[in-house]
C-alpha angles and dihedrals in degrees: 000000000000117000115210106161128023131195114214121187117146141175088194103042086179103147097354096121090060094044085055094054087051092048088049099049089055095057102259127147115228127213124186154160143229119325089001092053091056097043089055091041092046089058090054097254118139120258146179122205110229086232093076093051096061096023092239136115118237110252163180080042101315098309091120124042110102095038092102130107095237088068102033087045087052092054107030094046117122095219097202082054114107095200098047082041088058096043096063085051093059107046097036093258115171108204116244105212099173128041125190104181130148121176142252106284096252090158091058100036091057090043089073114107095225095036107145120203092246085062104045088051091052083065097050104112120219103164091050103053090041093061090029088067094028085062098038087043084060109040089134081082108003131065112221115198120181100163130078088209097056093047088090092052088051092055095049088041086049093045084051102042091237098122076116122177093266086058094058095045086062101048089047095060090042083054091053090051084048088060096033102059089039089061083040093056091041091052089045096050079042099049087054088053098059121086085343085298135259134274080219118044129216094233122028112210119193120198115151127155127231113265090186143312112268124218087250141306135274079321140030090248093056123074125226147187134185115228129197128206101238091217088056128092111163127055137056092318096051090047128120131234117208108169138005144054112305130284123268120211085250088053088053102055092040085061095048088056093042081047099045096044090042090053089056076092134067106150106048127031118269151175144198125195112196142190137190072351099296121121101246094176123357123173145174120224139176080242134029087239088059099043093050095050091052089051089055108047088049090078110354090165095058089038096068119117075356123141116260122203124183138190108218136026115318095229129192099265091057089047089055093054096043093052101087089049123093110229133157095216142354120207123199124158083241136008119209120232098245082051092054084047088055104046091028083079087064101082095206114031108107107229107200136191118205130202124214117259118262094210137355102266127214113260113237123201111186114222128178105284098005144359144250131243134213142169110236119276087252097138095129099192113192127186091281085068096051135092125222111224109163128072094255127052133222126264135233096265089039097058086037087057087039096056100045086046089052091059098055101039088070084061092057129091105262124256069077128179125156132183120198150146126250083291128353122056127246107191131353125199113197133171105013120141092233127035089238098066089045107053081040080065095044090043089050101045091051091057106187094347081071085078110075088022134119129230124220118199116198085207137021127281119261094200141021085246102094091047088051087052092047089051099049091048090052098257105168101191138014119187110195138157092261110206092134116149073210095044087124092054094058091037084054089050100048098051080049084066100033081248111163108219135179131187114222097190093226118099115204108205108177104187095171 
């Protein structure tokens, strides 16, 4: 494909000075528009404003200067046909067969704290998108390129005469994502001005771009792929990799449940080690050496090849202690570089950097023919929010264990039952199909810690059975939602055993 005239008009001008040159040394005429068109011109490229091609200012600020046919025509015209040939003709229509255009930075502009709406509709694009799809719509003739990165492949594509058909094709459908995900971005930021906005829009719209293809899914026979919100810069998607082999599905949703559960904490240094997306140890330390040493040793035989997240930097001296220890990935919000210098020994272990994130996201479950929508699980309940039922309250170290239990049982499949210290856990039982079952395998897991412990429930108890359990293996306090038609069956229990217990009032069902 020869490329004889090419339209430039870009937001990001990264790299565009230098496109031009290219485009210039190959023979190709530019046209442009506003601040593009001075950045090529001020480097001594030839340029021709796109006000001389349709013999009109631009005008109303710059709203309206590329909504013209001879610009459109130039784009949107099928080459091979006789009619659209002879319609050029006619009305004096030079052919563009290359357009480099990226749109207004909505999505900046709206990130601002004090962003008004005036503002945010000024930097809706109109022209952009228009040329944008006009270009992608006809690929067959026109190159569409959205993208800065890709500008040094068109050149040599252009230098070797490979910008083939199949190229195009596929810039054209990067292009419409381009677009897609612009006007995805404008009716979200919309929806939120309307009425005050809704935690559940009316309309859900999905656009998210392709971070990377994984080996395969939860199993080898399943295929898989990781996926980032492009208005997102913070979380799993946005974090960094800086060692290791590269990440699995599985991997992936390990990490969102250590990060979720590690970030419980803002105050005091803590770490959660998970696996199959169950806390198997999580602690709390006056270091991150030392909270990740006591999450560890809660349960060092489920924390083997597990998924370790901390809150605060990974240091030498942690890296040091988590070097023996076999671990698919450790997650810290920075690793220093003597810590990099440590794990970076290990060939296989990921080291990952994550980055806060900007904003709490919706959570999304897949089912077959739709999807379902929730707001994150953030209710943070504290002892002010609990209600004392037993005959005995509980003491200081008891609402201090109980707290820091609260936090982690939410992170727990639920049926969910924990027992911990102050802070550090002893047993946890997750996924069981009665609570029962659930706070046997916690009891048993915790051994003789399980005496002096408190047990956290992420729902209320059925029966007075798991507080009988609690009772015989020397559980001293128990903090759950209540709402039991048979509340007064496990409150009975638990004065029988000199048990403290508080309602919260929140349940934390976690299904998956």
């Amino acid at each position: 494909m020869t490329i004889k005239r090419a339209l430039i008009s870009v937001s990001d001008k990264t790299g565009v000075v230098e496109f031009a040159r290219g485009l210039h040394e190959l023979g190709v005429e530019i046209v442009s528009t506003g601040g593009t068109m001075k950045a090529i011109a001020a480097a001594g490229i030839p340029v021709i404003s796109v006000s001389d091609v349709t013999g009109f200012p631009e005008m109303m600020d710059g709203r309206v200067k590329t909504l013209h046919p001879k610009i459109h025509g130039g784009i949107l015209a099928i080459r091979d046909n006789p009619e659209h040939v002879k319609a050029m003709e006619e009305h004096g229509i030079t052919g563009i067969d290359l357009v480099a255009v990226n749109l207004y930075p909505f999505r900046q502009t709206i990130a601002k704290p004090d962003v008004t709406l005036a503002e945010a509709i000024e930097n809706i694009d109109i022209g952009g998108p228009s040329m944008v799809r006009a270009a992608a719509k006809n690929y067959k003739y026109v190159t569409i390129v959205v993208d800065p990165s890709q500008y040094g492949e068109i050149l040599e594509r252009i230098k070797t005469d490979t910008l083939t058909e199949e190229f195009r094709l596929k810039l054209s459908q990067k292009a419409f994502l381009h677009t897609g995900l612009y006007d995805c971005a404008i009716a979200d930021y919309l929806e939120k001005q309307v009425d005050g906005g809704s935690d559940m829009p009316d309309v859900f719209s999905l656009a998210y771009t392709k971070i990377q293809d994984l080996r395969y899914g939860e199993n080898p026979h399943q295929k898989a792929a990781f996926y980032k919100d492009p208005e997102e810069t913070g979380g799993i998607a946005a974090a960094k990799q800086l060692h290791g082999k590269e990440l699995s599905y599985n991997n992936i949703v390990d990490m969102e449940a250590a990060w979720d559960l590690a970030m419980e904490w803002k105050d005091t240094p803590a770490c959660a080690i998970i696996k199959h997306t169950n806390p198997c140890g999580t602690a709390l330390g006056a270091t991150a050496k030392e909270a990740f040493q006591r999450a560890f040793e809660a349960d060092s035989t489920s924390a083997y090849g597990g998924i370790v997240a901390m809150n605060r930097e990974c240091d030498k001296e942690t890296a040091e202690a988590m070097k023996p220890i076999f671990f698919e990935v450790v997650m810290a919000p920075k690793f220093s570089e003597e810590a990099l210098a440590v794990l970076g020994t290990k060939k296989n272990i990921r080291l990952i950097e994550v980055p806060e994130l900007s904003k709490p996201e919706l959570q999304i479950k897949k089912v077959s023919g739709g999807c379902l929508l929730q707001t994150p699980d953030d209710s943070a309940e504290t002892r002010e929010d609990c209600q004392v039922v037993t005959d005995r309250a509980p003491t200081e170290d008891e609402w201090a264990a109980m707290e820091f239990a609260w936090k982690i049982v939410k992170h727990v499949k639920s049926n969910a039952i924990v027992l911990t210290g102050k802070d550090v856990t002893y047993g946890v039982g997750a996924g069981q199909m009665n609570r029962v079952g659930s706070a046997k395998i916690a009891i048993e897991e915790a051994g003789e810690k399980a005496k002096g412990s408190v047990m956290a429930s992420d729902a209320f108890f059925p029966f007075g059975d798991t507080i009988e359990a609690a009772g015989k293996a020397g559980i001293t306090a128990v903090i759950q939602p209540g709402g039991s038609i048979r509340d007064q069956e496990s409150i009975d229990m638990a004065n029988k055993y000199g048990i403290a217990m508080v309602f919260t009032g929140h349940r934390h069902f976690r299904h998956g």
